[in-house]
N, C-alpha and C positions, 0 to 999 in steps of 0.2 A: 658140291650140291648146288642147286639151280636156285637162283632167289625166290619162284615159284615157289619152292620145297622148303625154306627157309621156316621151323615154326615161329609164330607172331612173337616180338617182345623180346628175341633172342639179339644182342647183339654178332656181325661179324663185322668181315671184312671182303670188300670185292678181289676176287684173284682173277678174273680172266673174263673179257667182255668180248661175244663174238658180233665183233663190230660187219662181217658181211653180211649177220642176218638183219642189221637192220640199211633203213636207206640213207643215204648221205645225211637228207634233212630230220630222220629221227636219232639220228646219232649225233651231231650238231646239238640238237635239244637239248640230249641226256647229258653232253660233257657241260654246257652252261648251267645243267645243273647240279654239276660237280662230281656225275658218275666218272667215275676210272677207276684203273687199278691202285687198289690200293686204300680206297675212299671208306669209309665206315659207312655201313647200312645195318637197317634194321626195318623186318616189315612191321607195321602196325596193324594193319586193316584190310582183310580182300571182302575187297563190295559182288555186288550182283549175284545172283540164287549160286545156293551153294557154295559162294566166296569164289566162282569161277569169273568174275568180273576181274576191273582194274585192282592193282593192289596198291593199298598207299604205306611208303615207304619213308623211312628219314634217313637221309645222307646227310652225313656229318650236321649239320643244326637245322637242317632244314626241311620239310615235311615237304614229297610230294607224291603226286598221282600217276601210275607207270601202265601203262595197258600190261597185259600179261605176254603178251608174246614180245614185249623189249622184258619184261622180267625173266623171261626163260632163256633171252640170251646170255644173263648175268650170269657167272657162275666165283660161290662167296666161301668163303670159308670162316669155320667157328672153331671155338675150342681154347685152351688154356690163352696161348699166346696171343690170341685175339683179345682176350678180356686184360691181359696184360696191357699191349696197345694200348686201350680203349681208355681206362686209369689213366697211362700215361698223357692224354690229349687234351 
C-alpha cells in the first residue's frame, strides 16, 4: 500500500521507496530525514481541502511534512509483524 493510503495513526513499516520518481534533491531530503527501507512511519495528518494536501508523517521519532506525491512514492507495509517490530524498538 502507498503511504498516501496508509489510514491515519496506523503504525507500518517502509518496504519500498521509488527513488526515480523523485529528483536527486528530494530524495537527499527524504533520506536525511531518515526515510528508507525499512524505517518506521506512521501518517498523522493530511492538511489541505479534503486532506488532499501535504501529509504529516512520523518516521521513527521524528514528525515531518512530505508533499503527497514523495508520499505516493512510499510504498509501507502493516500488519502483525510490523506491530511486532514496532514493540520491539
Amino acid at each position: 500500500m502507498r503511504l498516501t493510503d496508509l489510514p491515519l495513526r496506523q503504525p507500518a513499516y517502509v518496504e519500498l521507496i521509488d527513488w526515480s520518481a523523485l529528483s536527486p534533491s528530494e530524495g537527499q531530503r527524504l533520506r536525511e530525514f531518515g526515510l528508507c527501507e525499512g524505517a518506521s512511519v506512521e501518517a498523522l495528518h493530511r492538511g489541505g481541502i479534503f486532506g488532499r494536501g501535504p501529509i504529516a508523517c512520523k518516521v521513527g521519532r521524528m514528525t515531518i511534512a512530505m508533499r503527497r506525491s514523495h508520499a505516493a512514492a512510499v510504498t509501507v507495509r502493516t500488519g502483525p509483524d510490523s506491530l511486532d517490530q514496532d514493540r520491539a524498538a
